[in-house]
KELOFI-212257 format. One record per residue (C-alpha): x, y, z. Coordinates in steps of 0.5 Angstrom, whole numbers, plus 500, padded with zeros to 3 digits. Example, Ala and Ser with C-alpha at 12.3 -4.5 7.8 and 13.67 -1.06 7.14 Angstrom:
# residues 2
<<525, 491, 516>>
<<527, 498, 514>>
This chain:
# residues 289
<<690, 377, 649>>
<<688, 378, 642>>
<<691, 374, 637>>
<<694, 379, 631>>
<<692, 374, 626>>
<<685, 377, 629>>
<<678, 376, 623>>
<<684, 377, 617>>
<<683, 376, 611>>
<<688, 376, 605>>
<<688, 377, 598>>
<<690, 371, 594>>
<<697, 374, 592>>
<<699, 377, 599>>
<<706, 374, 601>>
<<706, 369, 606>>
<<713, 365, 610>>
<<712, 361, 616>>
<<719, 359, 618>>
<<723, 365, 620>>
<<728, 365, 627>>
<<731, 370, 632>>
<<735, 370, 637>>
<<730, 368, 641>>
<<733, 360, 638>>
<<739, 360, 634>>
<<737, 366, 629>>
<<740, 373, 628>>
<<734, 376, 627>>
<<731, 381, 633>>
<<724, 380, 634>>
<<722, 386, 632>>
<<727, 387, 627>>
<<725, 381, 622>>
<<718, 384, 625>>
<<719, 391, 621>>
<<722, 388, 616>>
<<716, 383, 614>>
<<711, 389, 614>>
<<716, 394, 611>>
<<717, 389, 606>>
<<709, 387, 604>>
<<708, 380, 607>>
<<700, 379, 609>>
<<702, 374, 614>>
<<709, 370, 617>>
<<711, 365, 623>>
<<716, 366, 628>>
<<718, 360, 629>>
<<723, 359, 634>>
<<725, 352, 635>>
<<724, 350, 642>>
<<720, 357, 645>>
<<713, 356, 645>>
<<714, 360, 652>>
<<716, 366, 646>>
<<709, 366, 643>>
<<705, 371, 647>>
<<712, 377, 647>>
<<712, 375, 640>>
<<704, 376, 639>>
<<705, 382, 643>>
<<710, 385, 638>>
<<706, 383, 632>>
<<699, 387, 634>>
<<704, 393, 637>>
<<707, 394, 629>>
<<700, 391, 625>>
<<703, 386, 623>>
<<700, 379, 623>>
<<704, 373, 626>>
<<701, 366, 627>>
<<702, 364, 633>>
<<708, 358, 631>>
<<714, 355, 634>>
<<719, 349, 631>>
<<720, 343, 636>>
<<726, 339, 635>>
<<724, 331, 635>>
<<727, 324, 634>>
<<724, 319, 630>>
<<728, 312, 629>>
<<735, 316, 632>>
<<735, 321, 628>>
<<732, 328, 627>>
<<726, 331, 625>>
<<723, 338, 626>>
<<716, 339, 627>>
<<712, 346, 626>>
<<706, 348, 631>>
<<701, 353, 629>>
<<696, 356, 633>>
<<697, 353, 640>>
<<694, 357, 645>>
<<698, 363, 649>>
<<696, 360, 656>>
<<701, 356, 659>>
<<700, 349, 655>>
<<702, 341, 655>>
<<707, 344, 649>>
<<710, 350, 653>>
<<711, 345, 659>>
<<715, 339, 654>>
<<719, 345, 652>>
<<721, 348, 659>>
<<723, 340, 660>>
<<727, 340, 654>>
<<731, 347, 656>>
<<733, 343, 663>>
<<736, 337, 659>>
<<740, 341, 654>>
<<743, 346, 660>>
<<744, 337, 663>>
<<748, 336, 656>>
<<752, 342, 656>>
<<754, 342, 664>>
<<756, 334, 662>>
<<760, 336, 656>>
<<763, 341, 659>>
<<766, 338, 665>>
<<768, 332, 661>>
<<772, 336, 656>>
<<775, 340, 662>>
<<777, 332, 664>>
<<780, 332, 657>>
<<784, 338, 659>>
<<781, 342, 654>>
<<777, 347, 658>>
<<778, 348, 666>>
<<774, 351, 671>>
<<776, 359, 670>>
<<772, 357, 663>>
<<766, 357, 669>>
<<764, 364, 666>>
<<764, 362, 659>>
<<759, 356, 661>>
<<755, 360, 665>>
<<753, 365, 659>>
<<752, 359, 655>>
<<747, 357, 659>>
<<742, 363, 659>>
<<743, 362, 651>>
<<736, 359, 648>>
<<738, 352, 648>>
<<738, 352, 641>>
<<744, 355, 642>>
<<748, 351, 647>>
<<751, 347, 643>>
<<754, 351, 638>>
<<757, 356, 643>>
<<760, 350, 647>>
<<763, 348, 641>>
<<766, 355, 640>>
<<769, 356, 646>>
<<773, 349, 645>>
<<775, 352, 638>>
<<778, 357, 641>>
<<781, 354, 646>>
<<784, 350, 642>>
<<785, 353, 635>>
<<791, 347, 634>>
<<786, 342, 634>>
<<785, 338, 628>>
<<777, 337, 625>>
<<776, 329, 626>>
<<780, 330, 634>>
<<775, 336, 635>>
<<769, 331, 632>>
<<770, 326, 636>>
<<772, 330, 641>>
<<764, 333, 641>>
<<762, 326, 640>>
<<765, 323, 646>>
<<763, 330, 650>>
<<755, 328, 649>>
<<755, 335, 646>>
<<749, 335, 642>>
<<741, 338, 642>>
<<736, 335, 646>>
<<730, 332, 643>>
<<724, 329, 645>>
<<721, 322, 641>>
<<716, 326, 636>>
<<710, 322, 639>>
<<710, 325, 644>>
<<711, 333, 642>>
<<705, 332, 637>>
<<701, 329, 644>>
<<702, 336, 647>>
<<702, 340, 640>>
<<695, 337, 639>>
<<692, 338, 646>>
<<694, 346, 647>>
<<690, 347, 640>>
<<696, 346, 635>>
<<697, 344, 628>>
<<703, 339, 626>>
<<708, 340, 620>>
<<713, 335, 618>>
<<719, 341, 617>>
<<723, 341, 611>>
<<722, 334, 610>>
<<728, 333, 604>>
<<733, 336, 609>>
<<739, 332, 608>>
<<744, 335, 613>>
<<742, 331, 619>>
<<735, 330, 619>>
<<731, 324, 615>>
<<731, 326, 608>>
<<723, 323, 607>>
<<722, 320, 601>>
<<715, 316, 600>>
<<717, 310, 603>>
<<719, 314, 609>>
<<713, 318, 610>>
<<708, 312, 609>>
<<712, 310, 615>>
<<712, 316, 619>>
<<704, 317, 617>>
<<703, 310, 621>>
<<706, 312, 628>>
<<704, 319, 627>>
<<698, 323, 626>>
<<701, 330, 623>>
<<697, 335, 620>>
<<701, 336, 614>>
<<707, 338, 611>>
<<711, 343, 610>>
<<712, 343, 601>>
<<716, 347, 599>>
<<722, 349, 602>>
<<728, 353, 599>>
<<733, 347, 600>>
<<728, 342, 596>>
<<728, 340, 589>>
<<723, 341, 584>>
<<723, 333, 584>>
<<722, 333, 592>>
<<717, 339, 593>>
<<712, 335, 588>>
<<713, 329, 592>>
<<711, 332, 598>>
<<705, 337, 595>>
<<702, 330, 591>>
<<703, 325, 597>>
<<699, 332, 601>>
<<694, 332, 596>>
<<693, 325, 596>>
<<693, 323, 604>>
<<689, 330, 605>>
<<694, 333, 609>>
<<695, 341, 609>>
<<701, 344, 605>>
<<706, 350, 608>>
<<712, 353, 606>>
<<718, 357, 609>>
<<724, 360, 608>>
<<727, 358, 615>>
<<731, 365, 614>>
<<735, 365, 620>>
<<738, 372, 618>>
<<738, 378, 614>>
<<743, 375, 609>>
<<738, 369, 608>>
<<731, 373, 608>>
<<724, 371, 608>>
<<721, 369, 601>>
<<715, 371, 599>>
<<710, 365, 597>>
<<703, 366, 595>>
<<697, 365, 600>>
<<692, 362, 596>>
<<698, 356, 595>>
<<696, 354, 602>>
<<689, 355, 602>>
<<687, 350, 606>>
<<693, 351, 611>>
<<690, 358, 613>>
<<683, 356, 613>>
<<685, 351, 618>>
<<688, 356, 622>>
<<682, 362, 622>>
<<685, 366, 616>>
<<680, 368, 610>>
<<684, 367, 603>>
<<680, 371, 597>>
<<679, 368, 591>>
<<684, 368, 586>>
């Protein structure tokens, strides 16, 4: 299958975004929805990168070719560094079934386990019961990314007079949580089906690790990752200079993302020669400024 990003070459102004989701993961986009809208809207290049879905890359380039509009081929995998979460950009894997796709497909068969887990364990506690059976199937034909968010819903629902902590420590005590797996072994199999590796939005603080240099240092020591993705709606000035000089210095490669998951949050037009070196990498020609 050709691939949609195909001999381009892109002025050094054209508008890029390489993190966008869809209802392929935990997005409100439709595929071809936030495809028409990143071409109506003048974007030279973009990356859907569901969390989880390498499986989706192929429908996807599919998608991309039959509008004109080029797409690299992407995905963000859910990792665990030192207990805590870290999400890392794939680019440009192959379509073929690939040591990538096959951890995910893994990890898709831990998170339906986890669900299956808190769901009987909240019926144990009398907070669901076996007719929520129907409920339970539909959220586990959800995209994993989806799953726990959906549990989480349906307990709410039922049980509207729950206070906030007696439903965190409930979900807690559940297991109802996202399944990861250790980066290691995510940049392993990204690396041999053809990917590069980017730290995503590495100054997120709201449940990830929010990296600073002394973090980065020890990450770079466990991990050979690509790059780093810079700049980030949710990143200082402070913190996107930080990522960009730490790049610079250890050679790495420099992405950006909006992570617009919506229309309501939509894609954020960076400058392709900003990430020159990136796109190189990735077989795309940025002209001279």
């Amino acid at each position: 299958m050709q691939s949609s990003i195909t001999n381009l070459i892109l002025a050094a102004d054209a508008a890029i975004d390489l993190q966008l989701h869809t209802t392929a993961s935990d997005g409100q986009w439709a595929a071809l929805e936030l495809i028409q809208h990143l071409k109506r809207e003048g974007f030279g290049l973009a990356a859907i990168t569901d969390h989880d879905r390498p499986d989706m890359a192929q429908a996807i380039q599919a998608l991309a070719l039959a509008e004109g509009m080029p797409l690299l081929v992407a995905a963000e995998m859910s990792c665990l560094w030192r207990e805590q979460l870290v999400d890392l950009l794939c680019f440009g894997f192959g379509l073929e079934p690939n040591p990538l796709m096959a951890i995910a497909a893994e990890l898709h068969q831990r998170q339906q386990a986890i669900i299956n887990h808190a769901f009987a364990y909240c019926c144990d506690q009398g907070y669901l019961t076996p007719q929520h059976q129907p409920q339970l199937a539909m959220i586990l034909a959800q995209p994993s990314a989806q799953q726990p968010h959906s549990l989480a819903a349906l307990v709410k629902q039922q049980n509207p007079t729950l206070a906030p902590a007696q439903f965190s420590q409930l979900m807690q005590a559940s297991g109802c949580d996202f399944a990861t797996n250790p980066i290691a072994a995510v940049v392993a199999a990204a690396q041999q089906s053809g990917a590069i590796c980017i730290l995503a939005h590495p100054g997120r603080s709201d449940g990830f690790v929010c990296f600073d240099q002394v973090l980065l240092d020890a990450l770079w020591a466990e991990v050979s990752l690509d790059g780093i993705e810079a700049d980030y709606p949710l990143h200082t000035a402070e913190q996107a200079a930080l990522y960009r000089n730490y790049a610079q210095e250890h050679a790495l490669l420099i992405s950006a993302g909006s992570d617009s998951h919506s229309p309501n949050k939509p894609p954020i037009r960076y400058r392709a020669a900003d990430y020159r070196v990136l796109l190189n990498r990735l077989g795309i020609i940025v002209q001279a400024d």
